[in-house]
C-alpha positions, 0 to 999 in steps of 0.5 A: 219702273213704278206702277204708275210708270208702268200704267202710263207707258201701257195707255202711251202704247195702246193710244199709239195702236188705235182701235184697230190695233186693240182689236188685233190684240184681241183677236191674236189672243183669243186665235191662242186661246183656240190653238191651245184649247184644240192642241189639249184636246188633240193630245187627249184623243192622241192618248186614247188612240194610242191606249186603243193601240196597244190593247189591239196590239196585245189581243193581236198577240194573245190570239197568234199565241194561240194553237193553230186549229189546223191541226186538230182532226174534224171532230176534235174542231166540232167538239170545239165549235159547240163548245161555245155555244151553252146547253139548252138548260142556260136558256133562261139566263141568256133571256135574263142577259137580254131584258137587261140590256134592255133595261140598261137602256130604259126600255121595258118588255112587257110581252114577248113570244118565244118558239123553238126551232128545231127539227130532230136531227139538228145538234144546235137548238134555235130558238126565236124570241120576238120582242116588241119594243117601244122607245126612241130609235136612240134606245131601241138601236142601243138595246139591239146592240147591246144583246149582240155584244153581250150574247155571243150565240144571238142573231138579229133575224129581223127588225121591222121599225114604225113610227105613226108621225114624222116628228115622233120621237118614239119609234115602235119595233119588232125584234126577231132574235134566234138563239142557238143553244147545244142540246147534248152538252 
């Protein structure tokens, strides 16, 4: 068949489906157009699924090759247990790893108060740092996980948020952190 063939024999079938008939051509082809629009996207997710799979599986695996702790007698399990935690000293570089996270996050910490917490006979020093923090809750609730995440020996003690308006986008917060660090290293 010749183009021209071609060209009138497509119109004879179109005049024959009408409008409505057109139509359902159109809605067939676009309800493809979606199926294979989220088969792509689901296979994407199922590929990220399974990459997140078997990292957990080879954690799963490092941490059962691991001794049993079971056997170590009790000093040698405190010996390990204040073993993760830095001495004293490394104090300042935890605090440079927390205005990080808060820069990461675009929020600046223009004062903050610090005070240790310690009486004479406790092996782990706690300090708590108090930081008000200005930003949207986007950025604050961002920057309160990143210092946990990245800092294995903080906890959030206490977290006191306020906002002047209802529709205020910026949030002001109070962030009560204690570090604990070793203080016979």
């Amino acid at each position: 068949m010749t183009r021209v063939a071609l060209q009138r024999q497509l119109r004879y079938r179109m005049d024959q489906l009408g409008i409505t008939g057109g139509l359902g051509i159109v809605l067939l082809l676009m309800a493809l157009a979606g199926w294979y629009t989220l088969v792509r996207t689901s296979e994407k997710d199922l590929a990220s699924t399974q990459r997140k799979l078997q990292s957990l599986q080879q954690q799963v695996a490092t941490k059962s090759s691991l001794p049993v702790n079971s056997a170590l007698d009790h000093e040698e399990q405190l010996r390990v247990f204040y073993s993760g935690f830095a001495p004293t000293d490394k104090l300042p570089e935890t605090l440079q790893r927390i205005y990080k996270a808060a820069e990461k996050q675009g929020l600046a910490l223009e004062t903050g108060e610090y005070a240790r917490l310690q009486t004479g006979t406790d092996r782990l020093a706690r300090f708590r740092v108090s930081l008000p923090v200005k930003g949207s809750f986007r950025q604050v609730l961002g920057f309160m996980d990143s210092v946990l995440q990245e800092n294995n020996t903080v906890a959030l003690e206490n977290a006191v948020f306020k906002r002047d308006k209802v529709d205020d986008e910026a949030i002001e917060a109070k962030l009560v952190y204690l570090v604990y660090m070793d203080t016979q290293p």
